[in-house]
C-alpha positions as CSV (number, residue, x, y, z in Angstrom):
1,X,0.0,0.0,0.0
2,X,1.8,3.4,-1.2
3,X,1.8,6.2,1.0
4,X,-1.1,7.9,-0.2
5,X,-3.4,5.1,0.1
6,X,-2.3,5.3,4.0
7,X,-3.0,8.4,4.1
8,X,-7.1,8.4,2.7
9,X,-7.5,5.6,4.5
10,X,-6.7,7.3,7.6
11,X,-8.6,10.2,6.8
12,X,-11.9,8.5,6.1
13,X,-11.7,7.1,9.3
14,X,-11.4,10.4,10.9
15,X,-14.5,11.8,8.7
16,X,-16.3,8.6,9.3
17,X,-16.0,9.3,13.7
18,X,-17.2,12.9,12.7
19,X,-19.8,11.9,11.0
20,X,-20.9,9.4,13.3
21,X,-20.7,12.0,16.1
22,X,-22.5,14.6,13.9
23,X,-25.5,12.1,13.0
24,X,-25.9,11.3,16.4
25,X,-26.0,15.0,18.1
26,X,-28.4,15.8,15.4
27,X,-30.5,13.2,15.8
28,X,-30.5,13.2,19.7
29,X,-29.0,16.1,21.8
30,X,-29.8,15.1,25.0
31,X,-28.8,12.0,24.5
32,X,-25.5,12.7,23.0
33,X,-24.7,14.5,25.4
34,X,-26.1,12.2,28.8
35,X,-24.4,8.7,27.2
36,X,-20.9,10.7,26.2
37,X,-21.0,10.3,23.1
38,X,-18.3,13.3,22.0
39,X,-15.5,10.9,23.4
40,X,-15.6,9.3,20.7
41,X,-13.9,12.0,19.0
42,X,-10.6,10.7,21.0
43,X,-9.9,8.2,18.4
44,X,-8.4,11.0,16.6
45,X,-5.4,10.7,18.8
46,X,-4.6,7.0,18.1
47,X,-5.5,7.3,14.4
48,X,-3.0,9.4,13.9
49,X,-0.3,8.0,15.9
50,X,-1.0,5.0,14.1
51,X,-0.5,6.8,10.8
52,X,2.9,7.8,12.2
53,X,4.1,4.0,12.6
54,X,2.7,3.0,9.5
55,X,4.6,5.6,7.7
56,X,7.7,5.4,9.8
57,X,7.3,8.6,11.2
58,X,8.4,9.4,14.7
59,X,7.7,13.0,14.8
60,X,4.0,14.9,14.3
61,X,5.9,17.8,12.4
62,X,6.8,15.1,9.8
63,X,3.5,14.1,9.1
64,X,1.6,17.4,9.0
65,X,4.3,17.9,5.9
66,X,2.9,14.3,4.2
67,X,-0.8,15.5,4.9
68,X,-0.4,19.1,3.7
69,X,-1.7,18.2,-0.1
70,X,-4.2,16.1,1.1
71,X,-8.2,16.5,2.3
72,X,-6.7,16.8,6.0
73,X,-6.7,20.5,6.6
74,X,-10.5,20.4,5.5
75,X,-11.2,17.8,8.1
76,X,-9.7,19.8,10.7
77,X,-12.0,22.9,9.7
78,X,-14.9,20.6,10.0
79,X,-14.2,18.7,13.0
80,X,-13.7,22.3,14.9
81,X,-17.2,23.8,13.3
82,X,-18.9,20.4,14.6
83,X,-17.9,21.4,18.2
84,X,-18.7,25.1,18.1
85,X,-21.9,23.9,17.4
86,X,-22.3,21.1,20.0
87,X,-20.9,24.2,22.4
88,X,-24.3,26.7,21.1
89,X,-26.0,23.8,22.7
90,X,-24.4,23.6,25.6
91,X,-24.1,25.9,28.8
92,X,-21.2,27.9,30.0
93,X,-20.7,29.3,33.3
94,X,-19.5,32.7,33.0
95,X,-19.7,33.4,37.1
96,X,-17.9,36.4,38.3
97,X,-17.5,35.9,42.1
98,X,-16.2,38.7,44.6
99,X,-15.8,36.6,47.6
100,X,-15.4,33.2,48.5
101,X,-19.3,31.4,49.2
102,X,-19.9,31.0,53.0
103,X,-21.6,27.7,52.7
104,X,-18.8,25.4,50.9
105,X,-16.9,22.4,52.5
106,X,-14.4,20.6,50.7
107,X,-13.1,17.3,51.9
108,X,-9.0,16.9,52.8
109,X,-7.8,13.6,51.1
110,X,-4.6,13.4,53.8
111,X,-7.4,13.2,56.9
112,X,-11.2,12.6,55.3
113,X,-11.8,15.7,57.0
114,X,-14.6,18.0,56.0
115,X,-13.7,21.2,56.4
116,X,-15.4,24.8,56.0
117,X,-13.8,26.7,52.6
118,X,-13.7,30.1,54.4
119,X,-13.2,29.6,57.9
120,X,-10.0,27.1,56.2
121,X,-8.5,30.3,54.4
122,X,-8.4,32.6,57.1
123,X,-6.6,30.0,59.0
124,X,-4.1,29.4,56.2
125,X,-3.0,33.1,55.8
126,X,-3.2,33.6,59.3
127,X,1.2,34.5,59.4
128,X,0.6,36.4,56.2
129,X,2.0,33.6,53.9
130,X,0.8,32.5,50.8
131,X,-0.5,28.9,50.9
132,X,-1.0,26.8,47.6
133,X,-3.9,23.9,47.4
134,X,-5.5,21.7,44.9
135,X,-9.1,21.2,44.9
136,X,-10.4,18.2,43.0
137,X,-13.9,17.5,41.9
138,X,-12.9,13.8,41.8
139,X,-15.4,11.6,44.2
140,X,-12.9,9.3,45.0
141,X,-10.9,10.0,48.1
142,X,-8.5,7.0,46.4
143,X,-7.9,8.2,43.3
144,X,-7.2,11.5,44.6
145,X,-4.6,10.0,46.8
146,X,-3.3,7.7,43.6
147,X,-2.5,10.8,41.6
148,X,-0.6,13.0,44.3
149,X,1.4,9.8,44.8
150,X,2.0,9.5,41.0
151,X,3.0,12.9,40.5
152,X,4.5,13.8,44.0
153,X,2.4,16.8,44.7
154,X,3.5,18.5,47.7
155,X,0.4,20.3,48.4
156,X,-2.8,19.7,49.8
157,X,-5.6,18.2,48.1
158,X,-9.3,18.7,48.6
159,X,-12.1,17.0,46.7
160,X,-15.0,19.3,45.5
161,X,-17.1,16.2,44.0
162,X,-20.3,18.3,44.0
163,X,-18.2,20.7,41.7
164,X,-19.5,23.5,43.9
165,X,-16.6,26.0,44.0
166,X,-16.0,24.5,40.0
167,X,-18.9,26.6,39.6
168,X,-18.7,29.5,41.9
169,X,-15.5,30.2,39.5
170,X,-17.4,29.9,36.6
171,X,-15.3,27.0,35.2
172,X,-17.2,25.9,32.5
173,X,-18.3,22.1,33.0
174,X,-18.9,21.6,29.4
175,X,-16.5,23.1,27.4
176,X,-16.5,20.4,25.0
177,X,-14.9,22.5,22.0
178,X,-11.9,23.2,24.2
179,X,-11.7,19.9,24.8
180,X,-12.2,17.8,21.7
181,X,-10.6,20.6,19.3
182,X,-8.0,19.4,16.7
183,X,-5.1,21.6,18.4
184,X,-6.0,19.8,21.9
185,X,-5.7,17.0,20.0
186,X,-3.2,17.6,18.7
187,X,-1.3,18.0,22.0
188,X,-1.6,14.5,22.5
189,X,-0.8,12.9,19.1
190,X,2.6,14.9,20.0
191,X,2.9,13.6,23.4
192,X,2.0,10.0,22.6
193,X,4.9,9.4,19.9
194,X,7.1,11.0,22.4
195,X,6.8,8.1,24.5
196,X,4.7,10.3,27.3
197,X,2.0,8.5,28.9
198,X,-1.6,10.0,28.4
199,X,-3.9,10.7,31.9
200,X,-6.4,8.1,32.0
201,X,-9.3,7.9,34.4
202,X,-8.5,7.2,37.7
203,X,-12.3,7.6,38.6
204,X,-15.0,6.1,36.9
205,X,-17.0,9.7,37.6
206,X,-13.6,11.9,35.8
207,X,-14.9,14.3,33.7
208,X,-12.3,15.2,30.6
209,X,-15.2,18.2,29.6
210,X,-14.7,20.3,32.7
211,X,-12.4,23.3,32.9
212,X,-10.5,23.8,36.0
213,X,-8.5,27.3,36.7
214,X,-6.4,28.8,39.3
215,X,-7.7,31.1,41.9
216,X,-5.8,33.8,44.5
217,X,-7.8,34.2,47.8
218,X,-7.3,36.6,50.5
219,X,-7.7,36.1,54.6
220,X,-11.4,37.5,54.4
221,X,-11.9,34.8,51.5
222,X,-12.3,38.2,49.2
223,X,-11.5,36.5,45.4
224,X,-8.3,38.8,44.0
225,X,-8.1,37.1,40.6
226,X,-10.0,34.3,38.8
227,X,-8.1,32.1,35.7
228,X,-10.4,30.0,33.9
229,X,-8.4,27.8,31.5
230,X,-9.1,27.7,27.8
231,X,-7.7,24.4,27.4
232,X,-7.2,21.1,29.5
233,X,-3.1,21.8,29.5
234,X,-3.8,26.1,29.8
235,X,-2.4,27.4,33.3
236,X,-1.2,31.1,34.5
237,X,2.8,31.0,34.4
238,X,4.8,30.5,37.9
239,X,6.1,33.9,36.8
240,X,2.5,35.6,36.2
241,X,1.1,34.0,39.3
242,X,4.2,35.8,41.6
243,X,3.5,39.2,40.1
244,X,-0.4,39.0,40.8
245,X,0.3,38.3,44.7
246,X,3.3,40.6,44.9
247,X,0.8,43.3,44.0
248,X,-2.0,42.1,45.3
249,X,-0.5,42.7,49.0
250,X,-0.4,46.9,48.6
251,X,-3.0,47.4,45.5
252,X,-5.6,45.0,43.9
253,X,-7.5,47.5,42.2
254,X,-6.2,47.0,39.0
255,X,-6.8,43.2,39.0
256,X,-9.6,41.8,36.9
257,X,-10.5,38.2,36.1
258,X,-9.1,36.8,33.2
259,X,-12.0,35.2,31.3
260,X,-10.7,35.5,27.9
């Protein structure tokens, strides 16, 4: 089989999951949405690392040269216009909190200890330091403890499994088209024929279509700045992050959320 023969063939496999996907949101919304049915679009990933191998490629640069003549770059316009409109039918937060919600507890994954969000931050900053957590909407106390083994995370963990502070942020809980785009995608085609390991569930409840963000809280739980991610992979720098709190302590009136 010569190299363009590869090539359609792996192309109509891609337009054939598209279709699939776009038949079945038009035919049933709800129901395309409730039973999952967008993570189908995933197979894009192996597809095209399997391309790779069969053309003895090793790098993703390489092939987007051998797919530049081809019906690819169409695809790729179509697959992205499919999820802006699977987006119009979804919802997006788009929550602009000033303070922190007195009613939210958050479980610590170190102790099983529930504990009060606000009363929690004034005790953290208490010696005027700045304190870094992750909060989790994982519903598995296990898994949350599996992936700060994996990765060595030296903070501490909450879970938020009712996803209420996800959504006190505004961190948009269906963001499919940031999610299932071809440059997302694309991310991991890359990071799969490096040899780099792709997250897989570590709870049967994980949600790949929710957004997370970062978030800078003072002692009186007053929000200072709000990041809401674009992307699965899209965090503030180290660097940007230090110049919001270095700021923050003798001026925040400049400081907006960053929505965009």
């Amino acid at each position: 089989m010569n190299t363009s023969t590869i090539i359609e063939d792996s192309i109509s496999q891609l337009n054939s999951i598209l279709s699939t996907a776009h038949e079945q949101f038009i035919s049933n919304p709800n129901d395309f949405f409730s039973q999952d049915r967008i993570s189908s679009l995933g197979k894009y990933i192996s597809i095209l690392v399997n391309l790779c191998n069969l053309l003895n490629l090793s790098d993703y640069n390489e092939l987007k040269q051998h797919l530049e003549n081809s019906s690819f770059s169409d695809l790729r316009i179509r697959w992205n216009n499919f999820l802006s409109e699977v987006d119009n039918q979804s919802i997006l937060s788009s929550s602009y909190p000033s303070t922190l919600p007195s009613d939210i507890q958050l479980l610590n994954i170190n102790n099983d200890e529930l504990i009060d969000l606000k009363k929690h931050v004034q005790l953290l900053t208490t010696l005027n330091q700045c304190h870094i957590v992750i909060v989790s909407f994982t519903s598995s106390i296990d898994s949350a403890r599996q992936w700060k083994n994996e990765v060595q995370c030296p903070f501490d963990i909450y879970c938020d499994s009712d996803r209420c502070l996800y959504q006190h942020f505004g961190f948009p809980n269906k963001a499919y088209a940031r999610v299932w785009n071809v440059q997302t995608l694309d991310y991991y085609v890359e990071q799969k024929l490096s040899g780099k390991q792709l997250p897989t569930k570590l709870d049967k409840n994980d949600d790949p279509n929710q957004m997370g963000g970062n978030a800078i809280i003072d002692r009186n739980g007053r929000v200072i700045w709000v990041y809401k991610s674009k992307t699965p992979t899209d965090r503030p720098s180290v660097k940007q992050l230090q110049f919001i709190l270095e700021h923050s302590i003798h001026d925040d009136s400049h400081l907006n959320f960053d929505t965009t």
